[in-house]
VOKOL-736924 format. One record per residue: residue in one letter; x, y, z of N, C-alpha, C in turn. Coordinates in pm, whole numbers, plus 50000, padded with zeros to 5 digits. Each point is the difference from the previous one (the first is absolute). Example, Ala and Ser with C-alpha at 12.3 -4.5 7.8 and 13.67 -1.06 7.14 Angstrom:
2
A513194943150780499115011950000500905012050000;S499655010549928500825011950006499235010950073;
! end
This chain:
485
X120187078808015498764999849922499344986450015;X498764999550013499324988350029499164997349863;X499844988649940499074996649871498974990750097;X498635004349994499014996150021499504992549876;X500014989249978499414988249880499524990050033;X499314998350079499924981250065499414993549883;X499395006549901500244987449928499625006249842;X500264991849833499945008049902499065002249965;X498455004750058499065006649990499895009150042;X500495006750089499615014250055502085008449951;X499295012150003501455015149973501284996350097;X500845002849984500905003350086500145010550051;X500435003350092499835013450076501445000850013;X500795009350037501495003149998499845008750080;X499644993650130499975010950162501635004950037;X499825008750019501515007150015499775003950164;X501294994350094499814998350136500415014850025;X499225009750059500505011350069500315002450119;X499384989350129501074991350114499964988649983;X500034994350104499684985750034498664995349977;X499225004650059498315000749959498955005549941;X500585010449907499635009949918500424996249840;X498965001049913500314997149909499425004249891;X500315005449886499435009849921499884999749852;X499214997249932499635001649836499765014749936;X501215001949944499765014949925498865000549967;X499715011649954498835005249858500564997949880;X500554998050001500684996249841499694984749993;X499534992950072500224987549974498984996949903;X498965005749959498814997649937499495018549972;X499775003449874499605008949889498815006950092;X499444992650059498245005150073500185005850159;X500844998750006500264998750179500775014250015;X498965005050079500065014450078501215006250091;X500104987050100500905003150132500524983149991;X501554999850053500394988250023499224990550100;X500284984450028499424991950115500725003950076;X499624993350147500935002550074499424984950080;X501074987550101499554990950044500275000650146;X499724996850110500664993350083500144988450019;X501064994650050499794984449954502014994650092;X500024992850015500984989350009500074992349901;X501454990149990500154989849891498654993749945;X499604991950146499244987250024498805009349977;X499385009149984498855006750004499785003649823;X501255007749971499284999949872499944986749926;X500934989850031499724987649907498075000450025;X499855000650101498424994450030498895006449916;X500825014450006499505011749892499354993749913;X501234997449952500204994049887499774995349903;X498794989850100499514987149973498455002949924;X499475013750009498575000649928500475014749979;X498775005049936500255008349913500135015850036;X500085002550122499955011350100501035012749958;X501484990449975500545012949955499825006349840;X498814989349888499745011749904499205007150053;X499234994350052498675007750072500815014750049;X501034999850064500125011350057500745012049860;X500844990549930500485013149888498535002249915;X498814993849982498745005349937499615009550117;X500004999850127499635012950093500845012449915;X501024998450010500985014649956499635008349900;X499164991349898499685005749896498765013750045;X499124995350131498685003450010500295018049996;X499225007449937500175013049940499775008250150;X500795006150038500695010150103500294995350062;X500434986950007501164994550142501415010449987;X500384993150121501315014350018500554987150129;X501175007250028500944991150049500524990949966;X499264985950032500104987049951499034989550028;X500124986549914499014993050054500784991150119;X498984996550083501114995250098499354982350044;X500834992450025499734987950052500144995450124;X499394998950071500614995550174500704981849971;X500854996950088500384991950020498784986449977;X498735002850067499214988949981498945000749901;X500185004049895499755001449852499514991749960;X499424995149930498974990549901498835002049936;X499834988849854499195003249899498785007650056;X498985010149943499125001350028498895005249903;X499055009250001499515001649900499985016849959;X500975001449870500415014549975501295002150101;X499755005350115501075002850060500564988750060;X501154998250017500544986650133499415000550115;X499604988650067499885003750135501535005450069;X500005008750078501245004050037500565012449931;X498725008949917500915008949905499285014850057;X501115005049944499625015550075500385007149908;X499415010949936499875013749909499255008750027;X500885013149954499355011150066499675011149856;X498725006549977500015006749887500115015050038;X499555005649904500195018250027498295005650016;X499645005250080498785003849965500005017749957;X499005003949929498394992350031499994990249838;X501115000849907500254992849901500244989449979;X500644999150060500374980150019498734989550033;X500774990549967498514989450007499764992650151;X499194994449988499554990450111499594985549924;X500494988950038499624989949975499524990250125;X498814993849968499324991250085501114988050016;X500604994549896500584988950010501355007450098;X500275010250015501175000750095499725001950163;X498874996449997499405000250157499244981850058;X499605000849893499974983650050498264997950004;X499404988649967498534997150007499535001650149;X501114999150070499635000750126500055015650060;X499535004250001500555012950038499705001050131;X501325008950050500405002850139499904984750069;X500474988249964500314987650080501335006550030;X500204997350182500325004850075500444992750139;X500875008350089500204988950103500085012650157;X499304992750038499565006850161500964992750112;X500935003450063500844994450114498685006150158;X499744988750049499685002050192500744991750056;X500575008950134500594995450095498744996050104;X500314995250100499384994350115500355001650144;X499364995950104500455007850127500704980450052;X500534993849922499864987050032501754994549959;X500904993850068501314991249917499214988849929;X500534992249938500034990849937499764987450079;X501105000250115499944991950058499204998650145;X499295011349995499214999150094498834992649956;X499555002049891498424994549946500434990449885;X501684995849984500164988849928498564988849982;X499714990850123499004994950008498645003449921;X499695007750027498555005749941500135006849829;X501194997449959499975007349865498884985949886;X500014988650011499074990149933498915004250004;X499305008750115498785001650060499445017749899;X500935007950031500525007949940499434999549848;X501084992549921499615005149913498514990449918;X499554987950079498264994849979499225014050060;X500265010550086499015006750012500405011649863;X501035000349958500255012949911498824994149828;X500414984249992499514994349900498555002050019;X499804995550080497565003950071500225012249944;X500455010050055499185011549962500795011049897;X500884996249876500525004349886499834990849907;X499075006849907499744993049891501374998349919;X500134989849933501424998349916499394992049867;X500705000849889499574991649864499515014149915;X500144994849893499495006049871498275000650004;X499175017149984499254995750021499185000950109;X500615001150069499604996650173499265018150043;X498214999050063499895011350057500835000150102;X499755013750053500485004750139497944997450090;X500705006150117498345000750119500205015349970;X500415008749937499825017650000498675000749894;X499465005150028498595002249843500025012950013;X500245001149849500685017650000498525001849846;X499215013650105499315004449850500645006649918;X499065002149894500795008849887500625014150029;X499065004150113500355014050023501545000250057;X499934986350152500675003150071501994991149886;X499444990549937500814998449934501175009849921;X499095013149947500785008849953500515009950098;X499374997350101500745008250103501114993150067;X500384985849967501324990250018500745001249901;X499645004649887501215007249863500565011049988;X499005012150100500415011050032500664997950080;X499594997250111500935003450138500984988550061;X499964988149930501364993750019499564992650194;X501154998350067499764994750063499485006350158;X500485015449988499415008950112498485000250006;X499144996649883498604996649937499844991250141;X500534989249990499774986450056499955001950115;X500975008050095500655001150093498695012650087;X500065013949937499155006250032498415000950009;X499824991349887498195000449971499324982150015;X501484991450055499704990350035500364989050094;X500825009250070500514998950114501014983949976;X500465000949881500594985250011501965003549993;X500145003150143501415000949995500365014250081;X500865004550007500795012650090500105014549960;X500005007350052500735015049862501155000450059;X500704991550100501325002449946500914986349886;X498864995249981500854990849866499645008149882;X499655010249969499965006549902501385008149941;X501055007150108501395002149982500694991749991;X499954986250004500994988949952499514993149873;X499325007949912499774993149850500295010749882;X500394994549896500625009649871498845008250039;X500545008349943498695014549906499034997750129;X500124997650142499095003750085498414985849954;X500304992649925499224988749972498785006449906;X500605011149935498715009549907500705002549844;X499904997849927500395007449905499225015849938;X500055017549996498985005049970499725000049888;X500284992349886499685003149881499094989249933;X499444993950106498924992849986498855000049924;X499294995749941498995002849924498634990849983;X499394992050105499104993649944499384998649874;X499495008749968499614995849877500514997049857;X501934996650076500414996749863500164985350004;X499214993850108500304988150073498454994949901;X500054988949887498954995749948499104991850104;X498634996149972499084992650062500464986450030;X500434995149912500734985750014501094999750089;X500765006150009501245001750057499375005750164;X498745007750026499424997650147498964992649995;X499624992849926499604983050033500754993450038;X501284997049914500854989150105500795004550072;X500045007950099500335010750105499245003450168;X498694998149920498955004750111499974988750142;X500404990349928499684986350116501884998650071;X500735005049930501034992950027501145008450098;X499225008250089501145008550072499734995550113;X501594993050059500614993350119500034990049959;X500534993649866499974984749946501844999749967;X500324991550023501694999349944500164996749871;X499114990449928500234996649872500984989749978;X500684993449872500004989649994501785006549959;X500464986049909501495005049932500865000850133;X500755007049952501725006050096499245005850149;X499005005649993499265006450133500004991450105;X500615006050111499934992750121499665007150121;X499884993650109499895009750138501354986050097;X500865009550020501164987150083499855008150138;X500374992450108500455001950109501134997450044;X500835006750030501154999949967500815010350158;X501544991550045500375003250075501775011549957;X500535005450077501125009649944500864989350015;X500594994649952501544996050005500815005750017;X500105008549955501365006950000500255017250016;X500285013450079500045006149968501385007349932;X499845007049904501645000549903500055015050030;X499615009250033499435015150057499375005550079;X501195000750123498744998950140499575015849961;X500855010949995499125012250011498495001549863;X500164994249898498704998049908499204994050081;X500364988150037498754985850070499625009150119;X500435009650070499545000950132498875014649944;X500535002549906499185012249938498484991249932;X500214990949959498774994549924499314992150120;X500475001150126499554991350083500124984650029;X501144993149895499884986650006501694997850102;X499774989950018501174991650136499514985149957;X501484998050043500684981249975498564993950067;X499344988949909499124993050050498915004050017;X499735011749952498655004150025499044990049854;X498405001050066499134994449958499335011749856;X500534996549903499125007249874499324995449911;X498885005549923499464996449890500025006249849;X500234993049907500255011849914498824991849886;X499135012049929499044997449925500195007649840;X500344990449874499664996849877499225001449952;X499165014549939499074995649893499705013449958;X499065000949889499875011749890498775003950037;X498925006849867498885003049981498944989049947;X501064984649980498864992349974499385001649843;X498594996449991499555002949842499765012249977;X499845007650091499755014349998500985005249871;X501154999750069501265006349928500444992849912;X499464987449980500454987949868499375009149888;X498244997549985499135009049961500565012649873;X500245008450161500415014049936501274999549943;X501064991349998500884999949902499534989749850;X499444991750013499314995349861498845012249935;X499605005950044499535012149936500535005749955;X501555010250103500365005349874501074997449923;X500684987250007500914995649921498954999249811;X498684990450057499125005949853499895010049973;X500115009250077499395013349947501045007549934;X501845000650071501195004849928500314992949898;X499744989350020500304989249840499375003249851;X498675006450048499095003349930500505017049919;X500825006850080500825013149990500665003149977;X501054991349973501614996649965500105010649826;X498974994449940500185006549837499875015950045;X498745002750042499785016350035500975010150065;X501004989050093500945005850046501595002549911;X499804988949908501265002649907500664991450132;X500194988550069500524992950025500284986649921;X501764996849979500214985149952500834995450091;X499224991050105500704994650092500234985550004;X501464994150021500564988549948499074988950077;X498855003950091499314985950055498675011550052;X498854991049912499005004750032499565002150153;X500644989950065499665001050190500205009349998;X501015010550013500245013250025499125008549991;X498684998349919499725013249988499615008750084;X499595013449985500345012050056499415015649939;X500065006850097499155010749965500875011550056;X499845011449895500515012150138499505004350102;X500305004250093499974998550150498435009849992;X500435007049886499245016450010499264995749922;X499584989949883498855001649930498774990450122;X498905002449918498344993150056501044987650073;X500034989449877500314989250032501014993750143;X500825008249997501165002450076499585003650118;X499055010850037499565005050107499024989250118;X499334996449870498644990150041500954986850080;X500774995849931500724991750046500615002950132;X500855008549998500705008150148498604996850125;X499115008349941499145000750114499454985350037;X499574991249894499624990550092500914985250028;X501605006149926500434990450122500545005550145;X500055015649990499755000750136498764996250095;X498945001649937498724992550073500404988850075;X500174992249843500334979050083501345000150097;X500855013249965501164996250146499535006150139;X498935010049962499585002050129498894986950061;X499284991949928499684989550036500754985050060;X501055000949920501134993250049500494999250138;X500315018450083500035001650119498815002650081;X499074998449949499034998950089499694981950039;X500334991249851500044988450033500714995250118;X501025003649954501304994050156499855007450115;X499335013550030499615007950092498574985950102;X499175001749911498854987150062500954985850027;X501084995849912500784989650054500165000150131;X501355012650013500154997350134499365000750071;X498455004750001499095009050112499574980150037;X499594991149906500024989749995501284988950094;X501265003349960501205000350108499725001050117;X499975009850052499755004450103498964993550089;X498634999249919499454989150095500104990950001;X500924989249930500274987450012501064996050102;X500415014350008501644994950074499355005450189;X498975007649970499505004450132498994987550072;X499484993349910499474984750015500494988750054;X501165000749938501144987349985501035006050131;X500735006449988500775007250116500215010950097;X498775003550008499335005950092499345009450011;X499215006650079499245017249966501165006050009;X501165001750061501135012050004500794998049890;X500164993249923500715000749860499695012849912;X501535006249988500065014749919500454993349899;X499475005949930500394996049804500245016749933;X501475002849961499925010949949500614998249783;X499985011149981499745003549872501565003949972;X500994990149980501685008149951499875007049895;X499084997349858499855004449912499524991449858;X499575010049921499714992349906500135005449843;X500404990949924500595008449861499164991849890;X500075004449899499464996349884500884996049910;X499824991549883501544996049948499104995549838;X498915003749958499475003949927499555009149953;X500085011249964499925013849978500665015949875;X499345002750013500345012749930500105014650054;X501015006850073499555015650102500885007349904;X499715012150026500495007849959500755008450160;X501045000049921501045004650080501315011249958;X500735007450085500315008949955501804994949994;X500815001549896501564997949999500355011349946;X501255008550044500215011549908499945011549996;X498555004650073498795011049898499194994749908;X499884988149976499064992649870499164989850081;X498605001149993499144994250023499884983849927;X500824986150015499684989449954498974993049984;X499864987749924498924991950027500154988250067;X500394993950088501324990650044499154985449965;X499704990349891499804987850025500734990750059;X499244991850149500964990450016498804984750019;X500064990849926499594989549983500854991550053;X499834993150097500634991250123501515006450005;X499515012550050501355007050056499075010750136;X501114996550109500025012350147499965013249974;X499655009750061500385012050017501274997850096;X500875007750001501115001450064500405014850057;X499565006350051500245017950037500484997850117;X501255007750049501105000750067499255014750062;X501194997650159499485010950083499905016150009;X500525000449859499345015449915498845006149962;X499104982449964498655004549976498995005150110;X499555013349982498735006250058498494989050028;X499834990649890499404990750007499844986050121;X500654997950063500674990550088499105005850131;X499564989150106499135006050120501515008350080;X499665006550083501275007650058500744989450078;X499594988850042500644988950095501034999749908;X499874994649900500644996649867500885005249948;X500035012050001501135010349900501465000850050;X500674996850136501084996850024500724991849927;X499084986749945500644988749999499564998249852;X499175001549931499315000449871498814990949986;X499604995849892498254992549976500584986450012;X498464990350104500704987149980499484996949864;X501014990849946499444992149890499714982150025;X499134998149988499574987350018500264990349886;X500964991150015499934986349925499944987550014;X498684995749970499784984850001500874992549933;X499884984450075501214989049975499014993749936;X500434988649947498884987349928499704996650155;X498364990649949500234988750195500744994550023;X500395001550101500454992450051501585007950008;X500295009249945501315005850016499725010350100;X501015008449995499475013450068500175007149910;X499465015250095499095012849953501525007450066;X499835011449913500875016250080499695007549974;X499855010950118500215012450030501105008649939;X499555006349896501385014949987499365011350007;X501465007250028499725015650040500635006549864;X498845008149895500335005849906501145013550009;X500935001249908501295010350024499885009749901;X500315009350062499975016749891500284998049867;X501074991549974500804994649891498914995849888;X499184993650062499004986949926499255011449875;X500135013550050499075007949927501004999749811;X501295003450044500495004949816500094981549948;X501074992350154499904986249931498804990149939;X499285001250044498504988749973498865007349964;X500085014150013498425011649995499334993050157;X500755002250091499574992850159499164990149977;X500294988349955499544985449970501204991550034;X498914992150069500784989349994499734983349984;X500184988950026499164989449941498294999750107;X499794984949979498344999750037499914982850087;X501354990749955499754986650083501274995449922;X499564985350007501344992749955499804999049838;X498834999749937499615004049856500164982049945;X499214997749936499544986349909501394994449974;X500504988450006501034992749903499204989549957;X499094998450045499274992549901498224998150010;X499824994849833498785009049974498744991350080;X499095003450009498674991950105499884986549955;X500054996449852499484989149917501844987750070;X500915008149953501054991550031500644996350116;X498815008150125500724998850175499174988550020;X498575001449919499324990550048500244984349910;X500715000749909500844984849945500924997350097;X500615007650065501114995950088499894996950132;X499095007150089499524998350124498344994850013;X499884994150118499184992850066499575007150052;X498935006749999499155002750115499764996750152;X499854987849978499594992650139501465000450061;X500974997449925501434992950042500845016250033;X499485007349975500725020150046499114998550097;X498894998650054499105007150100500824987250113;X500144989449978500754991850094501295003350092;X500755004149856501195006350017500135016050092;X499075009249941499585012350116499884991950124;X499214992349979499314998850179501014993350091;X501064993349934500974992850052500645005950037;X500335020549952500675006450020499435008750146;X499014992150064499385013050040498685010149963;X500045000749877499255014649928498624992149978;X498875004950099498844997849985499175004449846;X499374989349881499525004849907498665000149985;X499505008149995498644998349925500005004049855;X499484989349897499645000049866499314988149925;X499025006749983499304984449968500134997049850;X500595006749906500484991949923501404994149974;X500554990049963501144994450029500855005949871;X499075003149873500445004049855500245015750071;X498915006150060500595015750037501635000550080;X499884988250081501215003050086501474994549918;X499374991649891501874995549927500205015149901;X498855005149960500255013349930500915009150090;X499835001350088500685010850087501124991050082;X500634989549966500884992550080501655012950019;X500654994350055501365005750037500325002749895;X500404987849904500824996649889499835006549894;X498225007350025499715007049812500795014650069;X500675003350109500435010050024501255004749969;X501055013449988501294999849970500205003450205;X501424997350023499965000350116500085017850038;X499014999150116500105012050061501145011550052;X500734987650076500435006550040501515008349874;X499984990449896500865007349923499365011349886;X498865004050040499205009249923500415010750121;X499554997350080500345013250058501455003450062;X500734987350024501485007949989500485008449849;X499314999649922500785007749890499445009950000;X498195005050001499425010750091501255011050112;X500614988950068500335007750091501125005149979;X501274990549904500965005849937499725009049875;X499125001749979499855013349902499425014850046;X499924995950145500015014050050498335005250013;X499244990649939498185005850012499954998950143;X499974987650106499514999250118500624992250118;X499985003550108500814990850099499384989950056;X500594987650050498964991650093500065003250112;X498914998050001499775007550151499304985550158;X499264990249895499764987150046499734984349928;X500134992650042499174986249947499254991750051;X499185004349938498544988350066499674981649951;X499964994650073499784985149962498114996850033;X499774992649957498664993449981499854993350069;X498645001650081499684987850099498954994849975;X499445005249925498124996049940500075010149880;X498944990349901500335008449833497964993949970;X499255014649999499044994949921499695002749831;X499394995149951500315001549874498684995249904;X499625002649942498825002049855500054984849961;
! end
């Protein structure tokens, strides 16, 4: 049994180890709570847990009215708002609720893996060059338009149709990168018009922009492959030249979750909800409120992949600039790790929230492009800068263990205000470049926010991922250029 207390202000938790990396809080532990927690975690991981307030956060998930299973924590877990970042719950529909706070302000922030027709060490040289042309022509920062000018009309036709929109009626990108993204880069339950005016005001200017925070675009080489039959299925090999791109819906999807977090907050009495933290609130899936919501954060996630859809189309010509007209840039895949789908376990139609958590579906799922289904879905996880990134291959298993989730990066150990008391700006971007890893970021306060150190280490987030049976590694990618907001 593990006691989670770091210190005499916050509960103790009395995690009861069910393996090594599995770890579990009855329903009994608290009068309100629906379904037990459930953690993944190592020693050294949950101390980190620990350390903010993530695991009440997650026994106040349990309480949320038609969860079923459990609430669950990935290994790279931390405080967030309502749900943990890192938390995953699944409700019952069409009764169960939906909460904004369990999807994240960001909705559908997300991570796109491209490979390249290039090693590492062939265009070693030219990666400085590289990534000054990626910086010219990707807007980055808070704020920041894109060069896309999307009217109103055609705007809602980027909430409808997601990123095949982009691809088909704007020629920015392939139709065969359309089978290597979740849900086909569409969500159908889309709804413009549940998408407020404000929320496509600060939207309209900003598609093909990276944005500021944790969002990055790295260039990045394979180190290592740990699964040749996965890696040869996803197309990647030792040393090959990749890019992998960081980012959400932007204000779009900020927007539409401050809408309706007012608007369920505002509902809570009508519903006969008493929920132990107002963040939570929530609506049934099936009433107005509930619906309106569904539909337009599917909107902003179909904007999301249309965002990173114009990214790479952006990619692509930088790298065809920089390293030559014959440079192939393909599409391994791309997942969302902000979100809400409904999905099927059972015979029972779920609501699956995962707020900085992977999809994980193993080579059972019908969902998966057919390249794919031998080996299962990649799951993409980012490292802090300057660490590395991995590749996993999601396992059949992942579905009863995790609700096929699995983590989303190395997850915060420490908070923005306290990375930047501790690190230097100027004195990390020194340190990258000493390493090699070309940076672009022009603020020095943006780059100590996102330093190594505010990170938990990667690679022991996803070894416990992998000892719990959600996903295999399949590769590891290192950083050779990191642009950044």
């Amino acid at each position: 049994m593990v006691e989670t207390a770091p210190d005499e202000s916050r509960p103790s938790f009395p995690l009861k180890a069910v393996d090594d990396v599995v770890h579990e809080l009855p329903r009994t532990f608290r009068w309100d709570m629906h379904v037990p927690v459930r953690v993944f975690a190592d020693d050294r991981l949950l101390e980190q847990i620990a350390g903010d307030r993530s695991l009440e956060q997650l026994v106040n998930v349990a309480t949320l009215p038609g969860i079923t299973r459990a609430a669950l924590g990935m290994p790279d877990m931390h405080e967030g708002y309502g749900f943990p970042v890192g938390g995953v719950a699944a409700t019952l529909t069409p009764d169960g609720v939906i909460s904004p706070g369990g999807i994240g302000f960001d909705i559908n922030c997300g991570v796109r893996l491209l490979t390249t027709s290039f090693t590492a060490a062939d265009v070693r040289a030219r990666i400085p060059a590289l990534v000054h042309e990626l910086s010219r022509c990707i807007p980055t920062g808070y704020g920041r338009s894109g060069r896309i000018g999307l009217s109103e009309a055609d705007l809602d036709h980027v909430l409808r149709g997601g990123a095949p929109h982009l691809v088909r009626q704007h020629g920015l990108g392939l139709e065969e990168d359309l089978g290597f993204m979740e849900a086909g880069g569409c969500l159908p339950g889309a709804d413009p018009a549940a998408v407020s005016a404000r929320a496509k005001r600060r939207g309209q200017d900003q598609l093909g922009t990276l944005g500021g925070g944790n969002h990055f675009l790295e260039v990045q080489a394979v180190d290592a492959v740990l699964d040749a039959r996965a890696a040869e299925a996803y197309g990647l090999s030792a040393g090959q030249l990749t890019v992998l791109i960081h980012t959400g819906s932007r204000g779009l999807g900020h927007q539409v979750c401050t809408d309706y977090v007012k608007l369920m907050d505002e509902s809570q009495k009508r519903f006969g909800f008493r929920l132990p933290d107002r963040q939570l609130a929530c609506a049934p899936l099936s009433s107005a409120e509930g619906s309106a919501y569904f539909a337009g954060m599917c909107a902003a996630a179909n904007f999301a992949w249309a965002n990173r859809q114009a990214l790479t189309h952006r990619v692509r010509e930088a790298i065809g600039r920089v390293l030559g007209p014959e440079a192939k840039v393909r599409v391994v895949y791309d997942v969302a790790h902000n979100i809400a789908k409904l999905e099927e376990y059972d015979g029972r139609t779920l609501c699956v929230h995962r707020k900085g958590a992977t999809r994980a579906f193993g080579p059972a799922s019908t969902e998966l492009p057919p390249a794919y289904r031998a080996v299962g879905q990649p799951v993409l996880i980012p490292g802090s800068m300057g660490t590395a990134s991995y590749v996993l291959a999601g396992r059949d298993d992942a579905r009863e263990v995790s609700l096929g989730s699995a983590c989303h990066g190395a997850g915060r150990a420490l908070s923005r205000t306290a990375a930047k008391r501790r690190v230097h700006g100027d004195v990390l971007r020194k340190e990258l470049e000493a390493k090699g890893i070309a940076v672009h970021c022009p603020s020095n306060a943006e780059l100590a926010e996102e330093a190594p150190v505010a990170y938990k280490d990667v690679d022991r987030v996803v070894d416990v991922v992998a000892r719990a049976g959600i996903a295999r590694k399949v590769a590891r990618l290192v950083p050779l250029g990191v642009l950044k907001g």
